[in-house]
Kinemage of the C-alpha trace (Angstrom):
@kinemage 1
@onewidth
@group {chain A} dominant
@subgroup {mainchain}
@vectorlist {calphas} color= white
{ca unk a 1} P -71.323 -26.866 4.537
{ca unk a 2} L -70.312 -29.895 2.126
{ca unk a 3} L -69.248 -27.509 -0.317
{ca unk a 4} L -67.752 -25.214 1.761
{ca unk a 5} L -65.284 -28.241 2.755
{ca unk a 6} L -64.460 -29.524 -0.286
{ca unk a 7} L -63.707 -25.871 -1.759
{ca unk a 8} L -61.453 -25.360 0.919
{ca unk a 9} L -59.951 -28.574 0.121
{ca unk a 10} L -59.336 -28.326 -3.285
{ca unk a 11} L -58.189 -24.567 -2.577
{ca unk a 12} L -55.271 -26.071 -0.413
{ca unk a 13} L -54.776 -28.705 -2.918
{ca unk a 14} L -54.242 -25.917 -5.828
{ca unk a 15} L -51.939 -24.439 -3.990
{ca unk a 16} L -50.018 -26.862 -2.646
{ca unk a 17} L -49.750 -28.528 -6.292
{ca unk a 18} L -48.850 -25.027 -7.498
{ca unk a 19} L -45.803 -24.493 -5.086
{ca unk a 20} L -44.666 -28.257 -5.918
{ca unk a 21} L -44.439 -27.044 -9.363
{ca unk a 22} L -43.128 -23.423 -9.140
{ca unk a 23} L -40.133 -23.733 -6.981
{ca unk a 24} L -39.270 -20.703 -5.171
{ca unk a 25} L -36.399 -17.892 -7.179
{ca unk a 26} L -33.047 -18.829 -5.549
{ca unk a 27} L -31.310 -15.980 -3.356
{ca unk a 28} L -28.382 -14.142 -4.990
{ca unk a 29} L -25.879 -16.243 -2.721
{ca unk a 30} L -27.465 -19.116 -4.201
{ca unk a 31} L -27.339 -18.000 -8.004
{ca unk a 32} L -24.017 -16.912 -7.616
{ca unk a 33} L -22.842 -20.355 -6.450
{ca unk a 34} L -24.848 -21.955 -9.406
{ca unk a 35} L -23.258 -19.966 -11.785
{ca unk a 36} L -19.681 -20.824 -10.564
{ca unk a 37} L -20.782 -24.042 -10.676
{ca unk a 38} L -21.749 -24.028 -14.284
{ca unk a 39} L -18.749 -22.055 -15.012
{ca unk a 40} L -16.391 -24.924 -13.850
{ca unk a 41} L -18.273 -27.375 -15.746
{ca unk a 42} L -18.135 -25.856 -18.904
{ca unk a 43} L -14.335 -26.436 -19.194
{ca unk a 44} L -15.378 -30.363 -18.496
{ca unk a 45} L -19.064 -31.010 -19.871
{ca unk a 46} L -20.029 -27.879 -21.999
{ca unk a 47} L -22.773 -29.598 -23.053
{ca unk a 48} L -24.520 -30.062 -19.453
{ca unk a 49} L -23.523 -26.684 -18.328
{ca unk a 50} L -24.818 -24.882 -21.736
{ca unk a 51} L -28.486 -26.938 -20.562
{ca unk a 52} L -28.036 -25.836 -17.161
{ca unk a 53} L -26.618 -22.178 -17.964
{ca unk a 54} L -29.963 -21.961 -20.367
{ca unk a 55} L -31.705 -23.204 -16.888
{ca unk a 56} L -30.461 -20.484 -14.754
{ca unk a 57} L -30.413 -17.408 -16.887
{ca unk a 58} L -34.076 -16.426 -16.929
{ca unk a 59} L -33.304 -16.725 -12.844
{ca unk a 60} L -30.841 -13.588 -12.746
{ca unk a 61} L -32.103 -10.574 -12.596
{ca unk a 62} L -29.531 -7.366 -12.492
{ca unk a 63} L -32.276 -5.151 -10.480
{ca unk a 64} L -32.375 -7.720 -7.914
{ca unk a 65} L -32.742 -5.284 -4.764
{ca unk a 66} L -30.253 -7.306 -3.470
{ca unk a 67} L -27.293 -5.996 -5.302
{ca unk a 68} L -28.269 -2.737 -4.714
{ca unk a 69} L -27.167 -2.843 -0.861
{ca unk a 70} L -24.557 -0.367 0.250
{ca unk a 71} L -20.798 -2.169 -0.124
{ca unk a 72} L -22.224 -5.024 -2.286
{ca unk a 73} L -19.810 -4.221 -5.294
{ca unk a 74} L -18.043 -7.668 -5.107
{ca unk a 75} L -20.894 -9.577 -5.652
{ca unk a 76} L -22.698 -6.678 -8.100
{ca unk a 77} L -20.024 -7.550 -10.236
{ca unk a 78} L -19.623 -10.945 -9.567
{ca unk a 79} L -23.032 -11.496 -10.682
{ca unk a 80} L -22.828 -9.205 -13.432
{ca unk a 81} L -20.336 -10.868 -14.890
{ca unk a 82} L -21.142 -14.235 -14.732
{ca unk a 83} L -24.364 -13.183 -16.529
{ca unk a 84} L -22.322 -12.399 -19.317
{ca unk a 85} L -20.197 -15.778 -18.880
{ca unk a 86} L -23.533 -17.731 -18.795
{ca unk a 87} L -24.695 -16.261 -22.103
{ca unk a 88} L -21.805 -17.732 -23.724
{ca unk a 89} L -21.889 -20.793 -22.499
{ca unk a 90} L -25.286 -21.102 -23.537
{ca unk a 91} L -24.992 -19.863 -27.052
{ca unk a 92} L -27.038 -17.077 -26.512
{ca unk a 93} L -24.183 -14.527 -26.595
{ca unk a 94} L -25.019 -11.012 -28.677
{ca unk a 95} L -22.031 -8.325 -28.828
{ca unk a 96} L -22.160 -6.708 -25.622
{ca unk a 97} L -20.621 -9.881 -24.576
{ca unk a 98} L -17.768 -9.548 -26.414
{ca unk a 99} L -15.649 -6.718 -24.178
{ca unk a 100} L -15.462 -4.858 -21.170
{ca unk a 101} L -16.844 -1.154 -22.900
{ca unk a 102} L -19.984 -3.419 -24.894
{ca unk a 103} L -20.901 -4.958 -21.012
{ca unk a 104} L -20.157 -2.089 -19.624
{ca unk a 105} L -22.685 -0.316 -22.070
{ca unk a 106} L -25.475 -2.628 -21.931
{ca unk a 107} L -25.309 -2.685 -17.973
{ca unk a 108} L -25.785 1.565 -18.394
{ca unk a 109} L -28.518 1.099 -20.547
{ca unk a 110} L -30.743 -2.050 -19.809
{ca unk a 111} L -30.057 -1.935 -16.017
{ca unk a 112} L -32.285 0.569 -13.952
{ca unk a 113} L -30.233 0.637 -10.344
{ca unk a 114} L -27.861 3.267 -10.521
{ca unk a 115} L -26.183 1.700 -7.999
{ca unk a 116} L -25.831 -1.504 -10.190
{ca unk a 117} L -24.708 0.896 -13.077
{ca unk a 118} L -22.026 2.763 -10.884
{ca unk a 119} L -20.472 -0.286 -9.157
{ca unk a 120} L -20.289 -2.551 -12.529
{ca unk a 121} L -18.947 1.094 -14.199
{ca unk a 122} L -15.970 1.288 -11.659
{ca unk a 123} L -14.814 -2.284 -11.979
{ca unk a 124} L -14.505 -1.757 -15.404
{ca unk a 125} L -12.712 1.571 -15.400
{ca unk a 126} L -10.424 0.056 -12.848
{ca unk a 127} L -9.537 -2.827 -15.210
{ca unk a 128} L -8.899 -0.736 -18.547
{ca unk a 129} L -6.737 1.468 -16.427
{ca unk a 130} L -4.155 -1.799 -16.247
{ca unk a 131} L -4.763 -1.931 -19.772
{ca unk a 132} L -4.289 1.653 -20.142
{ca unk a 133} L -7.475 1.735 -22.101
{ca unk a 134} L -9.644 4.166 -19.714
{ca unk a 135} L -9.776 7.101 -21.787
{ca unk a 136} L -11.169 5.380 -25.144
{ca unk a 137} L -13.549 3.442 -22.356
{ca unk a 138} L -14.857 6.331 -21.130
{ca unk a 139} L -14.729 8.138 -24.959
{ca unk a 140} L -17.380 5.463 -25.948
{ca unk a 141} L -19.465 5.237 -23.858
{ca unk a 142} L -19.817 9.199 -23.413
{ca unk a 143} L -20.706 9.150 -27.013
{ca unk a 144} L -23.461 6.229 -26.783
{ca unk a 145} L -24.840 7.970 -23.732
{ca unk a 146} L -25.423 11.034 -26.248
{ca unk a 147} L -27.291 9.603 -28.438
{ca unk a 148} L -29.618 6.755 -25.918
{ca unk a 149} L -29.915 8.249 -22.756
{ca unk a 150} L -32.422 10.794 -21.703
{ca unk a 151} L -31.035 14.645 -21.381
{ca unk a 152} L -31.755 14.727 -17.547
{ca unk a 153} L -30.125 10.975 -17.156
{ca unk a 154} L -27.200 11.829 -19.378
{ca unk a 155} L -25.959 15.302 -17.128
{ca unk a 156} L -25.655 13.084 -14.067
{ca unk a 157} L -23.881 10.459 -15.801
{ca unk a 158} L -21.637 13.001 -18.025
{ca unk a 159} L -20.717 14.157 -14.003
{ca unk a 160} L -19.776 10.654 -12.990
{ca unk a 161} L -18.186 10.202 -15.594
{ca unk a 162} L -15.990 13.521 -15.548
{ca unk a 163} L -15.213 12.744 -11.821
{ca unk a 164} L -13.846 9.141 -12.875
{ca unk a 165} L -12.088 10.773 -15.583
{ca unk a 166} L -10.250 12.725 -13.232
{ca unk a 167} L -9.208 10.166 -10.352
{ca unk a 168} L -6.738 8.400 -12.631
{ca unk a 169} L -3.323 7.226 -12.300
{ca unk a 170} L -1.288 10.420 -12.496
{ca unk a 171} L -3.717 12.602 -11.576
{ca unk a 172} L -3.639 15.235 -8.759
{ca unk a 173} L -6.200 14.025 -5.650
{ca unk a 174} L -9.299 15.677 -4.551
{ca unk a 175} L -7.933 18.218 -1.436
{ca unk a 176} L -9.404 16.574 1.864
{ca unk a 177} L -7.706 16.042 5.626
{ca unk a 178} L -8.871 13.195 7.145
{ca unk a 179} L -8.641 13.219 11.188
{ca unk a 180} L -7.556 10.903 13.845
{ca unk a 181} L -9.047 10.446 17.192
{ca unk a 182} L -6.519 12.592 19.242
{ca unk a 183} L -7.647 15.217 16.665
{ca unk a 184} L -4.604 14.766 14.529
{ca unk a 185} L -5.209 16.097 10.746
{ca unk a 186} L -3.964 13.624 7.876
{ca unk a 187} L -3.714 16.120 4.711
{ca unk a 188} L -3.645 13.804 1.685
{ca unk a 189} L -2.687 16.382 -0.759
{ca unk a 190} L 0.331 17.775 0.751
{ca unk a 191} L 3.471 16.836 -1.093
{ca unk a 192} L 5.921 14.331 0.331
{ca unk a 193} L 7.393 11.095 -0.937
{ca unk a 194} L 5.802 9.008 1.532
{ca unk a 195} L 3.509 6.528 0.072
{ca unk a 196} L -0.080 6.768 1.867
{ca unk a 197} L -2.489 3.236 1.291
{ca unk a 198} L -5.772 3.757 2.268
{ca unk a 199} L -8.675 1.954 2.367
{ca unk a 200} L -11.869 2.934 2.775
{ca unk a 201} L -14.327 0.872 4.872
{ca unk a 202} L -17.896 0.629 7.477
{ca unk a 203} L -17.909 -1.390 10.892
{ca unk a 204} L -21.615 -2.290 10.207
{ca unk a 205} L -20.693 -3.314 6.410
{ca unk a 206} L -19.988 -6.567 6.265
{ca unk a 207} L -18.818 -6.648 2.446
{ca unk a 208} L -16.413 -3.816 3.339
{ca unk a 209} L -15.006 -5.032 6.488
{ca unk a 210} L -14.116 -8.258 4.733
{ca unk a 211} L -11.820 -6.050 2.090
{ca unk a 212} L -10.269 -4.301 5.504
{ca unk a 213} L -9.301 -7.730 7.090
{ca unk a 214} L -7.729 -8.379 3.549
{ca unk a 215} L -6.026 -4.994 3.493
{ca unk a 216} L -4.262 -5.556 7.024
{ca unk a 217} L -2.927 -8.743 5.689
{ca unk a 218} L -1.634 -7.032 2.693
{ca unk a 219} L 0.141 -4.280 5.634
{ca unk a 220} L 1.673 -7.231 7.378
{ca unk a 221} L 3.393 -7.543 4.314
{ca unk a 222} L 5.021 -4.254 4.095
{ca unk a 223} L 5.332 -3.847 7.857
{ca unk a 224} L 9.206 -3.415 8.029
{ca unk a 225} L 8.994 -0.884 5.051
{ca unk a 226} L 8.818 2.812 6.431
{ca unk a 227} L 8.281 3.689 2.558
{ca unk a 228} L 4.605 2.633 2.851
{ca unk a 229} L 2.020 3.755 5.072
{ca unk a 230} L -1.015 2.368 5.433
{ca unk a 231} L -4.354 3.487 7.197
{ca unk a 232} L -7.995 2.685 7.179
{ca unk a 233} L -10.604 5.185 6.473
{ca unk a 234} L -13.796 4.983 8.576
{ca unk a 235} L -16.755 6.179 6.594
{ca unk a 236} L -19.313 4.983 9.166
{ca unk a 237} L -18.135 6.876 12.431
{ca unk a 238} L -18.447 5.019 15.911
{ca unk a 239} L -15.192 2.503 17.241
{ca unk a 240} L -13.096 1.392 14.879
{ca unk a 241} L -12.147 -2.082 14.525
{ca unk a 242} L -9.124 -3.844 15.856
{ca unk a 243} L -5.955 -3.592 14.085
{ca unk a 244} L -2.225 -2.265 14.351
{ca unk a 245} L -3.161 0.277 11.000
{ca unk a 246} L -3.399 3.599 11.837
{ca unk a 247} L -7.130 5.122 11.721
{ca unk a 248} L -8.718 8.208 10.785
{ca unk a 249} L -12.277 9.563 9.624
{ca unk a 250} L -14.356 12.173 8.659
{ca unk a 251} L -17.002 14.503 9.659
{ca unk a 252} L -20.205 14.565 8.438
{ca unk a 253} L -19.805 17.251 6.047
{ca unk a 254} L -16.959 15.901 5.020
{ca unk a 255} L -17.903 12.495 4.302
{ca unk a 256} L -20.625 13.912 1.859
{ca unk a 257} L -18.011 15.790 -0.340
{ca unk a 258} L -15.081 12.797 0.132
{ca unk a 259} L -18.066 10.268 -1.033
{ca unk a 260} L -18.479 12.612 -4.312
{ca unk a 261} L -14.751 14.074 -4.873
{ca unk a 262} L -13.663 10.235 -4.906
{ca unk a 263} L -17.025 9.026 -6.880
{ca unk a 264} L -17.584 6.392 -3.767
{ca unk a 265} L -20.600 4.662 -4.064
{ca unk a 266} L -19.880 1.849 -1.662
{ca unk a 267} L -17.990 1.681 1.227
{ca unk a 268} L -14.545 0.174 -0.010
{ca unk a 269} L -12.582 2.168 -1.587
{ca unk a 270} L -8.393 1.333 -1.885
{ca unk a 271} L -6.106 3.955 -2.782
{ca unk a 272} L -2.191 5.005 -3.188
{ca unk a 273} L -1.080 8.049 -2.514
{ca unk a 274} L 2.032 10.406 -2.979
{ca unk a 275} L 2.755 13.924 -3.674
{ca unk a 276} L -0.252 14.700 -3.626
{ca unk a 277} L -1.230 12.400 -6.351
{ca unk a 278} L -2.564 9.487 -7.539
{ca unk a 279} L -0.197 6.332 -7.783
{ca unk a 280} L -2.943 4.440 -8.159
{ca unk a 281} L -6.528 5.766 -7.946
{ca unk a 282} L -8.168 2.559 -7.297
{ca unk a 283} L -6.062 -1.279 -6.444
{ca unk a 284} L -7.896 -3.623 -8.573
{ca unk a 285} L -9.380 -7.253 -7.082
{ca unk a 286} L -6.742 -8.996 -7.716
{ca unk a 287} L -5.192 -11.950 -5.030
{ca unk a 288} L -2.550 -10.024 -2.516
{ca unk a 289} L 0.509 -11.813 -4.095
{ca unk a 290} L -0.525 -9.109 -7.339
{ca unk a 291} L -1.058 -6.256 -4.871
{ca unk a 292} L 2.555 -6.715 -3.660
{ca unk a 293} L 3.399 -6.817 -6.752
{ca unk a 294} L 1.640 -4.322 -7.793
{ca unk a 295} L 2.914 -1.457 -4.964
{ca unk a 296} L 6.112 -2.139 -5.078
{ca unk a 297} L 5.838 -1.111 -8.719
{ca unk a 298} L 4.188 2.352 -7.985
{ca unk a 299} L 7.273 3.368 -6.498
{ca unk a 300} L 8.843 3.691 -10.115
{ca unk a 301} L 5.811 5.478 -11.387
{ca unk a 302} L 6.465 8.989 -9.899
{ca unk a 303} L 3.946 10.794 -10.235
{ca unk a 304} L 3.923 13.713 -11.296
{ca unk a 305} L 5.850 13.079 -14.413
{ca unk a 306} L 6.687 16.205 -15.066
{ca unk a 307} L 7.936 17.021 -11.850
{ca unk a 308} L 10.101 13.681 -11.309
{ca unk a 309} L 11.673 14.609 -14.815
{ca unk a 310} L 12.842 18.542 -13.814
């Protein structure tokens, strides 16, 4: 019975000593505020935040189940990318650190989410479209994914890829109605001059939901401009929330060939449309003072070219 005791003691004891020393993994909310932390350190102490970057990065994990949640593509890429900052600051930097299509290609080949993959593939795709860079993006990586990815891998991301390829700037839109709740029919690809913003977005999505409250502010902007229209796109079904923006959403059926027409992985989505086409096929994150900005450029693009120059 004495020995019984004192096993159990020094079991507890083992334990106890081993949690001490083993501290638990931080959450991705916490890792994501130590590596802004380190970030903004490095431009005062690069010393201390190369030691505490070299901490941190055997912490972050890009299959964390976490990031693979449903509308999570802020802080997918977010995390993503201050991976790659971290690596620098610690010295440990290779070449896929160097540029968007090298990060890009080592999240496609050393990450296993496909969700992770897509997500941190569209933010860079909508950044080299600004830079007007998309096609040789989407060139090289096509060819890398030739010669390193599996046959059966490669098909579905050859299709992703050709379905990006084709929601560009310029480019003629998917054909889809969307419908209101007094059964009213919103056809995106008729022609017109009027210029449709919509974003995409799920009540129960928290992640999304915080991008709709963002794009209503951005409407409040335009509100005395009949030239812009914008509207929120319910993928989720169920009430809508609260706001002057005019709403539509899809059926079932419909949702299923709008989430694969428009290569939507997530939930937020934001879009410009006009005769029928692309203005923009995707607003990048940038702070709303660039999205004004921004719109009130698309109205000189004109899409399609050819047609605005007959």
């Amino acid at each position: 019975m004495k020995y019984s005791i004192i096993l159990w003691l020094f079991g507890c004891w083992s334990l106890s000593a081993t949690a001490q020393q083993t501290p638990p993994p931080k959450s991705i909310h916490d890792q994501l505020a130590a590596i802004q932390k380190i970030m903004a350190q490095a431009a005062q102490d690069s010393s201390a935040a190369s030691i505490a970057a070299i901490k941190l990065l055997p912490q972050l994990n890009p299959d964390n189940v976490l990031l693979t949640t449903p509308g999570n593509d802020n802080s997918i890429n977010a995390y993503l990318d201050g991976f790659f900052r971290l690596r620098s600051i610690a010295g440990t930097a290779t070449a896929f650190d160097s540029g968007l299509t090298m990060r890009l290609k080592y999240v496609l080949y050393n990450v296993q989410s496909d969700r992770v993959r897509w997500a941190y593939y569209q933010q860079v795709v909508a950044r080299s479209i600004t830079e007007n860079t998309d096609n040789e993006t989407i060139g090289n990586v096509k060819e890398d994914l030739a010669l390193m990815v599996p046959p059966k891998q490669r098909i579905k991301y050859d299709s992703l890829l050709n379905i990006w390829n084709s929601l560009r700037q310029g480019q003629p839109i998917p054909a889809l109605a969307l419908s209101d709740d007094n059964g009213g029919r919103l056809d995106l690809a008729a022609p017109g001059h009027q210029m449709w913003v919509i974003q995409t977005y799920a009540p129960n999505d928290t992640a999304s939901m915080q991008a709709y409250r963002s794009f209503c502010s951005l409407a409040q902007r335009f509100a005395g401009d009949s030239t812009y229209t914008f509207v929120g796109l319910n993928l989720q079904g169920g009430p809508a929330p609260a706001s002057p923006l005019k709403q539509y959403h899809l059926t079932a059926k419909e949702l299923v060939a709008f989430r694969r027409l428009y290569a939507l992985s997530g939930n937020t989505r934001t879009m410009v449309i006009r005769n029928g086409y692309f203005q923009m096929a995707t607003m990048p994150a940038v702070p709303e003072e660039g999205l004004v900005m921004l719109l009130k450029l698309s109205l000189n693009m004109h899409y399609p070219v050819a047609q605005h120059e007959e």
